[in-house]
ZAMARGU-4260 file (C-alpha; in steps of 0.2 Angstrom, whole numbers, plus 5000, padded with zeros to 4 digits):
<rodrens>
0) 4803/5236/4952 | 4802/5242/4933 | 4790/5255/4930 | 4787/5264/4915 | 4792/5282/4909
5) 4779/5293/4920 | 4780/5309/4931 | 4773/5299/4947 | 4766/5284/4952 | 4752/5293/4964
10) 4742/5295/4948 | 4731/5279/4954 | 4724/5282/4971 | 4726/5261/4976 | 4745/5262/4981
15) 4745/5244/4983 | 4742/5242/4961 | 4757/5238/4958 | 4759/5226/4971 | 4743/5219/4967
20) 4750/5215/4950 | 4765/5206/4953 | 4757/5196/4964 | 4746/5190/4952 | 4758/5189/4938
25) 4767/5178/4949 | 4754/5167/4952 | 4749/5167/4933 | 4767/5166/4927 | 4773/5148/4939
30) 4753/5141/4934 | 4756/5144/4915 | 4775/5149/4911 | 4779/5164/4903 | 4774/5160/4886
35) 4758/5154/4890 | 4752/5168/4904 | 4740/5181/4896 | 4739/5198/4901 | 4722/5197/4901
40) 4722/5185/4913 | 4736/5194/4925 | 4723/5207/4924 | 4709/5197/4930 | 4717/5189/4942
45) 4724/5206/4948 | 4708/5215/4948 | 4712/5228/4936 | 4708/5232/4919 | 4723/5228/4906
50) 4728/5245/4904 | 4733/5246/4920 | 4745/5231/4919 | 4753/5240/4902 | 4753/5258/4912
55) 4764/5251/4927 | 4776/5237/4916 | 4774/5240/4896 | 4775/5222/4892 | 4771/5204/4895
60) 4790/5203/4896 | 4795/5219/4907 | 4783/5211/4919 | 4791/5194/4918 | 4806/5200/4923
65) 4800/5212/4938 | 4790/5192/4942 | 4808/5183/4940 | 4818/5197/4949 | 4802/5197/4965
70) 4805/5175/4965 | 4826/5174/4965 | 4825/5185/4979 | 4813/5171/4990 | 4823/5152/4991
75) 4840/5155/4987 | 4848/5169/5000 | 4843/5156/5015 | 4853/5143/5003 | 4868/5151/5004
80) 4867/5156/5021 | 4869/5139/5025 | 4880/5131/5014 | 4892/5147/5020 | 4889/5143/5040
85) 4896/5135/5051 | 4884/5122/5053 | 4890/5101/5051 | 4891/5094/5034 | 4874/5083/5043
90) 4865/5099/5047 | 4867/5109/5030 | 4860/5091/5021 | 4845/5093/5031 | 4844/5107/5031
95) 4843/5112/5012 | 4832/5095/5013 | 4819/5103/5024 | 4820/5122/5014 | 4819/5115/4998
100) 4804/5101/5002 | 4793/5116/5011 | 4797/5130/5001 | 4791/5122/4982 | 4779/5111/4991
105) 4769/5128/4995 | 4770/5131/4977 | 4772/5116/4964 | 4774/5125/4951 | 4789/5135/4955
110) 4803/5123/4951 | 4794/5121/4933 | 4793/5141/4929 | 4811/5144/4935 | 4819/5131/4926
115) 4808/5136/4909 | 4813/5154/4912 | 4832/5148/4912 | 4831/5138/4898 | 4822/5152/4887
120) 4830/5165/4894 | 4849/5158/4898 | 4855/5177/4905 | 4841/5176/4918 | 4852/5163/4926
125) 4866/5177/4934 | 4850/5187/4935 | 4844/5174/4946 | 4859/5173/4959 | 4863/5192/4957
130) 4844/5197/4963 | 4848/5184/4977 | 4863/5188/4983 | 4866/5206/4981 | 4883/5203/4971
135) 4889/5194/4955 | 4894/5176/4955 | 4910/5175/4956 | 4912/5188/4970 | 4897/5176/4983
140) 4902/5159/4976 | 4919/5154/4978 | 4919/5161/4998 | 4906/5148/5001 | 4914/5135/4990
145) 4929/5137/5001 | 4920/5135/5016 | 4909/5121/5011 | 4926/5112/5004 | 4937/5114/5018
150) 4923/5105/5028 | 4923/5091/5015 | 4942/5090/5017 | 4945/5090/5037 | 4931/5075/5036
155) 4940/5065/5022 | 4955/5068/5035 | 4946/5061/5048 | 4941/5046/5036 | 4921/5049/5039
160) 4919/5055/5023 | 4923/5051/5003 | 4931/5066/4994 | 4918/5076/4984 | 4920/5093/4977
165) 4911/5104/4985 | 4901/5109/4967 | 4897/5091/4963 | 4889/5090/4983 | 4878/5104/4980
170) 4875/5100/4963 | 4869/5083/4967 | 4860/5087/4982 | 4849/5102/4975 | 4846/5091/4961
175) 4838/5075/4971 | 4827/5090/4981 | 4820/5098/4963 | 4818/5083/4953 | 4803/5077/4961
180) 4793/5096/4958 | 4799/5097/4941 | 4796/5079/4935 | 4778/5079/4948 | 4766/5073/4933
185) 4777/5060/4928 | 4781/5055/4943 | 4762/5051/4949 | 4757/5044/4934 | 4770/5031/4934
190) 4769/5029/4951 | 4748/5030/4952 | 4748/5043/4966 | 4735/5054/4969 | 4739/5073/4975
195) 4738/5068/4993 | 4749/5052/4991 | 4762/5064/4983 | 4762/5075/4998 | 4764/5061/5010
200) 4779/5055/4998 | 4787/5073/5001 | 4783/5073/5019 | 4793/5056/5021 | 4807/5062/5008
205) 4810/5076/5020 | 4816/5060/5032 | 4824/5050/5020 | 4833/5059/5009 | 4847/5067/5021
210) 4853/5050/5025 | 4851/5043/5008 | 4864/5057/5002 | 4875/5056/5018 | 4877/5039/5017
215) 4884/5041/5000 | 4898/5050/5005 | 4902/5040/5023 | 4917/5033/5018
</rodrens>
């Protein structure tokens, strides 16, 4: 975590402060993005005054980032744990299916904040993968590329699936699982669907996704 120059942190008796903080930062940040979140605010929904927030993190943006670091750390480790298994080509679909649709339905927002934190803040992006995997890129990527492409390949051999690179089939999988949190509003106002019709669309998603996407690539 990113603290500011001081002696010690035991100077407030509440230990749990800081915690407190990021918690609500987080929740402030995904509601209203960076940009629109007001110290204030994170104060408020904290429980603390706004000094407090400036004596542990400085800044609005020191703070951001501890928030940014906290949230890399949550989805993306158990997505490359499975894209690296050894589990079928089937079960890593549904798999990332089912992690993706649970983990930003408990939070709508989230898909929104990270992508407007990437697009305005472009270096977050290695940041991002670094905080989740430990390691740089190019030192976790490729291992898991290899693995996922040598699973492509021996089923192209076998003549049950279409070559894909393995990038283009996690590109186009991740995508078709954020798309609908990230375009959400649109989505129900086109579609005229209520909150709860939205979450019974995601709960069928869940089911029909995976074989939407495997059956694209059944050769």
């Amino acid at each position: 975590m990113i603290k500011p120059n001081r002696r010690t942190a035991t100077a407030d008796p509440d230990t749990d402060t800081e915690q407190r903080i990021l918690d609500a930062a987080r929740a402030v940040f995904v509601r209203r993005g960076t940009a629109g979140a007001r110290m204030q605010e994170i104060a408020q929904e904290a429980g603390v005054n706004q000094a407090l927030l400036h004596y542990y993190f400085r800044s609005k943006d020191r703070l951001a980032e501890a928030v940014f670091r906290q949230i890399a750390g949550r989805i993306l480790p158990t997505v490359f744990e499975v894209l690296g298994s050894d589990a079928t080509i089937e079960d890593k679909v549904r798999g990332l299916v089912t992690l993706y649709i649970d983990a930003l339905s408990a939070s709508p927002f989230l898909s929104g904040y990270i992508l407007s934190e990437l697009h305005h803040h472009p270096e977050r992006a290695r940041q991002l993968f670094t905080q989740a995997a430990g390691a740089d890129p190019a030192h976790f990527a490729a291992p898991i590329l290899r693995k996922l492409g040598g699973q492509i390949e021996a089923r192209v051999r076998e003549g049950t699936l279409r070559p894909i690179a393995p990038e283009r089939f996690a590109i186009n999988l991740i995508s078709l699982c954020i798309f609908p949190f990230a375009a959400r509003p649109l989505f129900q106002v086109a579609f005229g669907l209520d909150d709860a019709a939205y979450v019974r669309f995601l709960e069928r998603r869940k089911r029909d996704l995976p074989e939407f996407f495997l059956n694209a690539l059944r050769a």
